[in-house]
C-alpha positions in Angstrom: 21.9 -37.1 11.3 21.5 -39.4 14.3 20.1 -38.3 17.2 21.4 -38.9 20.9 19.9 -42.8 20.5 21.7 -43.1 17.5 18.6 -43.9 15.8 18.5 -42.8 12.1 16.0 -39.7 11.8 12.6 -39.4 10.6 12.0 -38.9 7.3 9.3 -36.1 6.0 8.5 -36.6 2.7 7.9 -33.2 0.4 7.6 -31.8 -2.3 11.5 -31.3 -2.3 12.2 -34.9 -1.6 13.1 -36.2 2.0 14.4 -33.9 4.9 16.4 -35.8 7.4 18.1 -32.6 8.5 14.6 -30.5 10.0 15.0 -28.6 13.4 11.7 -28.3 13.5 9.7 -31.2 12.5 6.2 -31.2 11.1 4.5 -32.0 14.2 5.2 -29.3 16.3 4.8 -26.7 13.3 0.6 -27.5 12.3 0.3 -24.1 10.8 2.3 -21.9 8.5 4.3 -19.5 10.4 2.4 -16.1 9.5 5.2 -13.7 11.1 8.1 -15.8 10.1 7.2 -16.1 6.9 6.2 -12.7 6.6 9.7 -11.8 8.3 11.5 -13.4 4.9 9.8 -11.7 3.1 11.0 -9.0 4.0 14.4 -10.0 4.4 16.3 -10.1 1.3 14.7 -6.5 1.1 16.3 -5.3 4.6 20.4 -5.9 2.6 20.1 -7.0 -1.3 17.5 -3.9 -2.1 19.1 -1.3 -1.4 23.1 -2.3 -0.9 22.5 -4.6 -4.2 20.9 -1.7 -6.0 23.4 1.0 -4.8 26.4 -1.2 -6.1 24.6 -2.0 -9.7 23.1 1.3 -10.4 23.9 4.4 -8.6 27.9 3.3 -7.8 28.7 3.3 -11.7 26.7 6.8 -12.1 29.0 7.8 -9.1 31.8 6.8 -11.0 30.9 8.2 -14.0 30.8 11.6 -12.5 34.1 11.3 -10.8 35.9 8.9 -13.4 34.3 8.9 -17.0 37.4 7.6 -18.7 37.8 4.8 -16.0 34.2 4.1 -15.1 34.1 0.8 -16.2 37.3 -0.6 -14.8 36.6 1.3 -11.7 33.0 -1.0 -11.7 34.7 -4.0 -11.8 37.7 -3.3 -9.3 35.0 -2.5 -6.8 32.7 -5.5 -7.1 36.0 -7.6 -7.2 37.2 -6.3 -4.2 34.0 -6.5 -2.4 33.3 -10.0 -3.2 36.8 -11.4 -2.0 35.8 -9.6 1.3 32.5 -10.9 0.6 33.1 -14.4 0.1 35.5 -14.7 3.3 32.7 -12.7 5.5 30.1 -14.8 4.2 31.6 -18.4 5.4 33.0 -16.6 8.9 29.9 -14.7 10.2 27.5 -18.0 8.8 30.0 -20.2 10.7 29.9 -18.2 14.0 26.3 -17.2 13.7 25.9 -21.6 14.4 27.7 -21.2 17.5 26.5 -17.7 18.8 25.0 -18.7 22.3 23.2 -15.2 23.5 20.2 -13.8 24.8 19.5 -11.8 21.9 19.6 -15.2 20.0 21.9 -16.7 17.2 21.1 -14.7 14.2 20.0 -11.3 15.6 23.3 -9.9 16.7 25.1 -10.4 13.3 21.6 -8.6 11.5 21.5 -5.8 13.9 25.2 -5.1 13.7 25.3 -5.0 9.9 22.5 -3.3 9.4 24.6 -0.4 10.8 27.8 -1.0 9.1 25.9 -0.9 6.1 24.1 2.7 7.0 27.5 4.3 7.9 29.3 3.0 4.7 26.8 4.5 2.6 26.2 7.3 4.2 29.9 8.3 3.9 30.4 6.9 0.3 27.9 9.3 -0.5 30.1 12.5 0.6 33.0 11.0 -1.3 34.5 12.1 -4.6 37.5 9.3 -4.8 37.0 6.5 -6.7 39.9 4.4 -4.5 38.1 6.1 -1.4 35.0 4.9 -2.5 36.1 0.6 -2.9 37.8 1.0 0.3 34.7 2.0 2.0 32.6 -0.8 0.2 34.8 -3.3 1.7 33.5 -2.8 4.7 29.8 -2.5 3.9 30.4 -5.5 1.5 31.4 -7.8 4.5 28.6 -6.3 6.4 26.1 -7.4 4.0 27.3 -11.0 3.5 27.2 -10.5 7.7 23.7 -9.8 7.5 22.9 -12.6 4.6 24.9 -15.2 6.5 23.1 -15.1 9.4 19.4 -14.4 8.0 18.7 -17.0 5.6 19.4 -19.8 8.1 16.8 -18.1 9.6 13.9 -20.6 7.4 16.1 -23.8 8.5 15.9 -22.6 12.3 12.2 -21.9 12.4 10.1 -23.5 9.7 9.1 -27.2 9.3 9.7 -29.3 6.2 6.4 -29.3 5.2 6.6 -25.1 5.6 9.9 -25.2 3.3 8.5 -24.7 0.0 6.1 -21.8 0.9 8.3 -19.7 3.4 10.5 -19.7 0.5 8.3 -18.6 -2.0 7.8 -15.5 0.2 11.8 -15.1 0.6 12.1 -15.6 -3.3 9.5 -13.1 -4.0 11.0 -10.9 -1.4 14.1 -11.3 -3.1 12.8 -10.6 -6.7 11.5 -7.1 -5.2 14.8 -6.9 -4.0 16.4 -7.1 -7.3 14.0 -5.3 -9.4 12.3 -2.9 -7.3 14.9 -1.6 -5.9 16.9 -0.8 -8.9 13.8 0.8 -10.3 14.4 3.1 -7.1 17.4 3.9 -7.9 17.2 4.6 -11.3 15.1 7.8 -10.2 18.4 9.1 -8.2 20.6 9.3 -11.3 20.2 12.5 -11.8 20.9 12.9 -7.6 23.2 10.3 -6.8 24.4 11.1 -2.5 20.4 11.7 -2.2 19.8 8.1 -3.6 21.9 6.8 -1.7 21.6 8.2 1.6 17.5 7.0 0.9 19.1 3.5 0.5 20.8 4.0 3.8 17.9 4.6 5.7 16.0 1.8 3.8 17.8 -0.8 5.2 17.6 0.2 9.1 13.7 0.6 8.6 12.8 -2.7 6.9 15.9 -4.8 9.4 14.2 -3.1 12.2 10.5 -4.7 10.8 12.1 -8.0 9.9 13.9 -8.3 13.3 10.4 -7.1 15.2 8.3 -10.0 12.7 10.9 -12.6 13.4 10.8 -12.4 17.4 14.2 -14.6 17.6 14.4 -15.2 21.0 17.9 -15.9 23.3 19.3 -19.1 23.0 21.8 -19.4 26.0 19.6 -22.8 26.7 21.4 -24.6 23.8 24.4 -26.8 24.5 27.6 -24.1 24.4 29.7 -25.6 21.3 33.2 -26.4 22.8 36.1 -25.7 20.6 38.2 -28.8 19.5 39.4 -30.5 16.5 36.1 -32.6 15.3 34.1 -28.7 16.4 36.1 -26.7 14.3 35.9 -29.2 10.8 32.1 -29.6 11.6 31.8 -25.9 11.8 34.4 -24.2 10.1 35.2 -26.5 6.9 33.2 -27.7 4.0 31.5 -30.7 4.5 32.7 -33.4 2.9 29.7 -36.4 4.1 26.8 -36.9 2.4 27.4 -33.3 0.4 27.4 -34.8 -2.8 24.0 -33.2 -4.0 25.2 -29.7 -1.7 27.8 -29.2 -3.4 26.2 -29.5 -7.4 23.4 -27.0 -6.5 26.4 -25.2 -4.9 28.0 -25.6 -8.1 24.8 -24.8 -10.1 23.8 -21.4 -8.3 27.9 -20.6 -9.2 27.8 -20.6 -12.6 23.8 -18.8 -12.4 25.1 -15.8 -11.0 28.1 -15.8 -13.0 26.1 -15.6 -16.0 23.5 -13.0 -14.8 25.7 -10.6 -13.0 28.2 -10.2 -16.2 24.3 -8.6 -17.9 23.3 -6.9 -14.6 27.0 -5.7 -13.4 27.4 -3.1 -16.4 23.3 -2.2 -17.0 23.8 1.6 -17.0 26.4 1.6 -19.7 24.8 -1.0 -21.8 22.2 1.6 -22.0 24.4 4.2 -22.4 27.5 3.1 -24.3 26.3 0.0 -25.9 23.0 0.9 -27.7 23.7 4.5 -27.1 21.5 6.3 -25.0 22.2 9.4 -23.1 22.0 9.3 -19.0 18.4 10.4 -19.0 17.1 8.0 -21.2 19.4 5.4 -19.9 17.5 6.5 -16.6 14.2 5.7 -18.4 15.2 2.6 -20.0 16.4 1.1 -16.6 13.2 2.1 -15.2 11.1 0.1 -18.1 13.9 -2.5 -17.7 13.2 -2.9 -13.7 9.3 -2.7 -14.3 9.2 -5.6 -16.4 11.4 -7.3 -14.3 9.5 -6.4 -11.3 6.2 -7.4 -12.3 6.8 -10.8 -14.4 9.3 -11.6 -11.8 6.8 -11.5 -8.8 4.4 -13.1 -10.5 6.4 -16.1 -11.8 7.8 -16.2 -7.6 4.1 -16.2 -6.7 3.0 -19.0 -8.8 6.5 -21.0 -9.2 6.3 -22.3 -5.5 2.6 -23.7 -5.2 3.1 -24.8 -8.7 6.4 -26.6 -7.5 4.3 -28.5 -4.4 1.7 -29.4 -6.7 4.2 -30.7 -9.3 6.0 -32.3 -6.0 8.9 -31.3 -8.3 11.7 -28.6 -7.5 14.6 -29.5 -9.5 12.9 -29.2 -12.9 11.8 -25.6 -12.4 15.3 -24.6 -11.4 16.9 -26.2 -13.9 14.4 -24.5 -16.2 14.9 -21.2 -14.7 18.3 -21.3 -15.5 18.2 -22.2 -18.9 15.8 -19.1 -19.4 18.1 -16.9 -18.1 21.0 -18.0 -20.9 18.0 -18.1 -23.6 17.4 -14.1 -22.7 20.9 -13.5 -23.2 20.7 -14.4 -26.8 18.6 -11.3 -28.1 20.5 -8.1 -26.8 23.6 -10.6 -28.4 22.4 -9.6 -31.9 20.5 -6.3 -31.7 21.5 -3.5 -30.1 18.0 -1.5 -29.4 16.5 -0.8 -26.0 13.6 -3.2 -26.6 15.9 -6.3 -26.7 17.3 -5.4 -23.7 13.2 -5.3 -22.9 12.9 -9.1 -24.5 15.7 -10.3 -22.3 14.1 -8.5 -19.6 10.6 -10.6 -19.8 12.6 -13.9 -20.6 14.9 -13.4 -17.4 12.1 -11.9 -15.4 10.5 -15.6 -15.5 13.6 -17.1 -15.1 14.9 -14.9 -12.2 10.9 -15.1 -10.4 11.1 -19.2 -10.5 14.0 -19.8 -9.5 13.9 -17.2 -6.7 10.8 -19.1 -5.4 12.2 -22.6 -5.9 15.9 -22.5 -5.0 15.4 -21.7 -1.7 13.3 -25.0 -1.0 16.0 -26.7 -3.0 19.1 -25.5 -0.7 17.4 -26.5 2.3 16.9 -29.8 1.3 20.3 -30.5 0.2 22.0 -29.1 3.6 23.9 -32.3 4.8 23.3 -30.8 9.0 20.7 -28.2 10.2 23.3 -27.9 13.1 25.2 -26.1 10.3 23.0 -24.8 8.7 24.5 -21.1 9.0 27.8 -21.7 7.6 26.7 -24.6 4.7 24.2 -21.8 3.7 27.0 -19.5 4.0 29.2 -21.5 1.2 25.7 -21.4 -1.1 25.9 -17.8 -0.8 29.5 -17.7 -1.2 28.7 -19.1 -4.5 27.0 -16.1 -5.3 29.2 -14.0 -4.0 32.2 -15.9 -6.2 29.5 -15.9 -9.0 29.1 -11.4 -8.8 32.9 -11.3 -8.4 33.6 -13.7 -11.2 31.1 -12.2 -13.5 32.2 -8.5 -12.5 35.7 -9.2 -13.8 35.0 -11.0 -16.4 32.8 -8.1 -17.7 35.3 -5.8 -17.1 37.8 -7.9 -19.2 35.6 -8.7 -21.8 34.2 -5.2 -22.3 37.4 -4.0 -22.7 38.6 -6.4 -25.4 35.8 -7.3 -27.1 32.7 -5.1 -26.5 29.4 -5.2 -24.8 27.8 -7.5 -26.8 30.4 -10.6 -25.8 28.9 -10.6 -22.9 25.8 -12.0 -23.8 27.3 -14.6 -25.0 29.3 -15.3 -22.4 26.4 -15.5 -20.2 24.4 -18.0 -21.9 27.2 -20.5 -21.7 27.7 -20.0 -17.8 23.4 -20.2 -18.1 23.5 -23.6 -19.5 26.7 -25.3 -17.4 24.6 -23.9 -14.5 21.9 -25.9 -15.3 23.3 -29.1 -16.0 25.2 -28.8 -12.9 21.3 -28.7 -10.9 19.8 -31.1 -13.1 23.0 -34.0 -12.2 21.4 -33.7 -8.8 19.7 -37.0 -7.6 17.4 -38.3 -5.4 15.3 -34.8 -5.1 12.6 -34.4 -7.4 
């Protein structure tokens, strides 16, 4: 993007190719940002943990109790529901989080304030014994959280330098990967007490956002231009862009397809335990526990080591591309066998596929932004891919539960697994 001289930017070479869209360029930036990187670390754990872990583990046990014959239909309605509201939350708050002037900052008010809705919803799901009660509630804490995501990713493109990219992500992908795993080992241990589980997920979330917001020290911002409101404004800031988006819009494209393919797995968990290979609730409860484990620990592991490994490599497309094709290979042995410990093989396979691309991706999306200026709400339509992706993937579940069985949906997922990474790997001119 030109700057007010017209002259054409400097470019930063990295390991993630060249970054003509930094806010912060290398020069100002020496050192690597201790409390902001520590701050996104912590993010994805301050909303995905515990509202991600709620929705995926201790709302279909909810159901269950209140539903049996309807649980799985109930599962789907909810997570479809939720990720319209979702999708359209996502792309509004990202869009007006670019264009908040305040003196609590850009991103702050949108975290602060969702980080409440969030703690009511929950807490009053959690007294509730009606399953159309219960989706009506989510809707609100489901466009709280894409509120809260919207505005805190965009946090790395505000404050980190190019050269910072790659490692500030590997601690949001690792942070992430806790998020995922950790957290739905948690809440495996509340099956047997699901409103104490999730009132604990409640107050979860208002600790860690209070940490994150105290690590990230975003200061006001009433100093930058105010954004007036006019034709060329509102298509830079409110539509999808449509110059130089070309590479956007296939990892766009390629995350779509990722979470598509690992949500229809991760969607029905409990009752593959339980109705698919058979288990009862408390060894269902075990099983997810093992499940989450091996998740946790490969996953973190693979985060840890995929980044440096990616700088060193000066390659970033590869290991996503790579990370996605392990998730569709995972798919392929609970396909065939229905037994706890091939949901344990898919669990180490998707636990390196999940951990790389966690620590990669992030690195990736930044570089592929076509404006930091909008960085809020072109983040905003990656995560609406994963939003589309959970809602997609919920229904199809849902559909092809019903007509065909659990195990379908393996191989459902390791076609959307393998589109996915053909999409990332068509990306050019990024290494």
């Amino acid at each position: 993007m030109a700057d007010k001289n017209n002259k054409k930017p400097k470019v930063v070479e990295t390991a993630v190719g060249e970054i003509t869209n930094a806010r912060v360029k290398d020069s100002e930036q020496p050192k690597l940002p201790w409390l902001v990187s520590s701050a996104m670390f912590l993010a994805p754990l301050c909303w995905y943990g515990p509202i991600g872990s709620t929705r995926s583990v201790l709302i279909p046990q909810l159901f269950a109790q209140i539903d049996p014959v309807h649980k799985v239909w109930a599962v789907g309605i909810l997570a479809t529901i939720a990720s319209i509201t979702g999708a359209v939350a996502n792309l509004m708050f990202g869009a007006f989080s670019d264009v908040t002037r305040s003196r609590f900052g850009k991103r702050k008010p949108y975290i602060v304030l969702g980080t409440i809705a969030i703690a009511i919803s929950l807490a009053v799901i959690a007294n509730m014994k009606s399953v159309v009660g219960i989706i009506l509630v989510w809707i609100v804490a489901a466009a709280a959280e894409n509120a809260i995501a919207a505005a805190i990713y965009p946090q790395i493109s505000d404050r980190v330098a190019p050269k910072w990219r790659g490692t500030v992500s590997t601690f949001y992908g690792v942070g992430f990967t806790i998020a995922q795993q950790g957290f739905a080992l948690l809440a495996a241990q509340f099956l047997g007490n699901v409103k104490f589980g999730i009132y604990v997920m409640a107050a979860t979330t208002v600790v860690l956002a209070i940490i994150h917001e105290l690590l990230i020290q975003e200061k006001g911002n009433l100093d930058e231009p105010k954004v007036k409101f006019n034709k060329d404004t509102l298509k830079k800031y409110f539509f999808f862009p449509t110059h130089g988006a070309r590479n956007f819009y296939l990892a766009l494209g390629g995350k779509f397809f990722m979470v598509v393919g690992s949500t229809i797995v991760t969607t029905f968990q409990l009752f593959i335990f339980t109705d698919y290979i058979g288990q009862n609730t408390k060894s269902a409860g075990q099983s997810i526990s093992i499940f989450s484990m091996i998740m946790l620990i490969i996953g973190v592991f693979f985060a840890l080591v995929g980044g440096p490994l990616a700088d060193k490599l000066k390659r970033v497309k590869g290991p996503v591309v790579i990370a996605t094709f392990a998730l569709g290979l995972a798919a392929i042995f609970p396909m065939f066998v229905k037994e706890a410990w091939a949901m344990f093989v898919y669990a180490v396979i998707a636990a390196f596929g999940n951990g790389l691309y966690n620590s990669v991706d992030g690195a990736l999306n930044m570089d592929v932004l076509p404006s930091s200026d909008t960085a809020g709400k072109d983040l905003g339509l990656i995560n609406l891919a994963n939003t589309l992706g959970q809602m997609l993937g919920a229904m199809v579940a849902s559909a092809i539960v019903e007509a065909f069985g659990y195990g379908a949906i393996f191989m459902f997922a390791l076609g959307m697994e393998i589109v996915g990474g053909l999409l990332i790997w068509a990306i050019k001119g990024i290494r």
